[in-house]
C-alpha positions in Angstrom: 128.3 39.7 -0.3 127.6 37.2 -3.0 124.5 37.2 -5.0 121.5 35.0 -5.4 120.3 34.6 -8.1 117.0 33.8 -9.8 116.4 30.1 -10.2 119.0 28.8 -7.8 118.4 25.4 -6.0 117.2 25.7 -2.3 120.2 24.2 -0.9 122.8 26.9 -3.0 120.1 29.5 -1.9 120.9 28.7 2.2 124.8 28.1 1.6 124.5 31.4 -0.2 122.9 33.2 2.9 125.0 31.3 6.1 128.1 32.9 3.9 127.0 36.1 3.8 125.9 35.8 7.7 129.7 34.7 8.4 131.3 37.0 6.1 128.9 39.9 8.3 129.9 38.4 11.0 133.6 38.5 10.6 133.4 41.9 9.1 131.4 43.7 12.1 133.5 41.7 14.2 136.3 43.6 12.9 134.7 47.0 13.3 134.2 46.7 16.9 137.8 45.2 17.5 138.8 48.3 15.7 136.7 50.8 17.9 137.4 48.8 20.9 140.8 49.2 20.8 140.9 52.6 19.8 138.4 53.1 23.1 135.2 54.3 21.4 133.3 51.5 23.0 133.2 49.3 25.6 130.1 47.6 23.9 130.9 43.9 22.5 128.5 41.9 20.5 128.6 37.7 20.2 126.8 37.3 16.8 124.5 34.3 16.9 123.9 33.9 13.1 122.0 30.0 13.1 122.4 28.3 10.1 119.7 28.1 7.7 121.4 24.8 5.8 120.7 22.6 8.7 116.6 23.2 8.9 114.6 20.9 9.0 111.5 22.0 7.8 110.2 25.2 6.3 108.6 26.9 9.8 111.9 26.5 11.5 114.1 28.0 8.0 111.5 31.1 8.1 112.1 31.5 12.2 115.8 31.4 11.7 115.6 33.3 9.0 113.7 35.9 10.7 115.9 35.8 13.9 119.1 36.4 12.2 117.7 39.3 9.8 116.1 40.8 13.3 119.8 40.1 15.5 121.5 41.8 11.6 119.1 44.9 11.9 120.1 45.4 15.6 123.6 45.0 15.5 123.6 47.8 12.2 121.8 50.0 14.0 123.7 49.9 17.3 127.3 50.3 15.5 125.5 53.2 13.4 125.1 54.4 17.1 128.3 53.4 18.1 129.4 55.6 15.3 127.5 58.7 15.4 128.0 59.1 19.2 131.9 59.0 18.5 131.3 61.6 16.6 133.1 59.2 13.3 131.6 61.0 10.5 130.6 58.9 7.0 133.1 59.8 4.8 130.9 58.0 1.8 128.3 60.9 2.3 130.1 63.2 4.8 127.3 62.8 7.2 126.5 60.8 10.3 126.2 57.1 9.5 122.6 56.5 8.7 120.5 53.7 10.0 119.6 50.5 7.8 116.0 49.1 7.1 115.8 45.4 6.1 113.2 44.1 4.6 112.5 40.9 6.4 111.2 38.4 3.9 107.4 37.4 5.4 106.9 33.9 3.1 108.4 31.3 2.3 108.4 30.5 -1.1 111.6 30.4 -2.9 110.9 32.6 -5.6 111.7 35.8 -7.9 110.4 38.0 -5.2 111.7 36.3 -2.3 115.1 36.5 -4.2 115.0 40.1 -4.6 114.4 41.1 -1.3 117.2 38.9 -0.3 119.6 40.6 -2.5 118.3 44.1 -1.9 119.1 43.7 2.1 122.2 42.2 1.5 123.3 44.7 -0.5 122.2 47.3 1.7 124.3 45.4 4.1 127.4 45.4 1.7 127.4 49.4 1.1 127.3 49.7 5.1 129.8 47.7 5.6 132.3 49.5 2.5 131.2 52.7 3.8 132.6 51.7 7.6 135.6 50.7 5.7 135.9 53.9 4.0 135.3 55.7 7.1 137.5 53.9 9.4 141.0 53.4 7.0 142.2 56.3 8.7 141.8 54.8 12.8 143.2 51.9 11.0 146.5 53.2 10.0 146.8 55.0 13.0 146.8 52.0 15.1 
């Protein structure tokens, strides 16, 4: 996930988010080729990620912003359920996969603390995502 940081211009600030949308996109994608083939799941998801570079105002930014951190949270949650009820253990903490909290920004004000909670979720999104790599190398290999 890359990084925003503090003082970057608006428009580097919604490139920097519709990447990290696609790159979660591609990468939970992945995942539930991966457990689909293996057949874990017959569950499919069609990620709808809008871009935030093409708003036109600030009302619409903050409702896509808010759609897409809502449609993030679910899709988590539902692979961490995926997950724990095919009994793949987190091999990060050697425990069932735990679910994940985002902190959807409620303003919209491009600022130091708007920036922060942007980079805490997508971090919190990043250590998911390496600790589903981490626990799913070994169905990989066996495919």
């Amino acid at each position: 996930m890359k990084t925003i940081q503090t003082g970057t211009k608006y428009i580097d600030f919604l490139k920097t988010n519709d990447d990290n949308f696609s790159e979660i996109f591609n990468r939970i994608s992945e995942v539930y080729k991966l457990l689909q083939s293996l057949y874990m799941t017959d569950r499919s998801y069609t990620l709808g990620f809008k871009k935030l570079f093409g708003s036109k105002d600030d009302v619409e930014l903050y409702c896509i912003t808010y759609d897409d951190y809502q449609l993030l949270n679910e899709v988590l949650n539902n692979t961490v359920d995926m997950l724990n009820e095919a009994g793949i253990v987190n091999l990060v903490i050697h425990d069932e996969f735990k679910h994940i909290y985002l902190e959807i920004p409620k303003q919209l004000e491009l600022n130091e603390t708007y920036i922060e909670i942007f980079n805490k979720d997508w971090q919190a999104v990043d250590d998911f995502i390496n600790e589903l790599d981490t626990s799913l190398f070994i169905y990989k290999e066996e495919k």
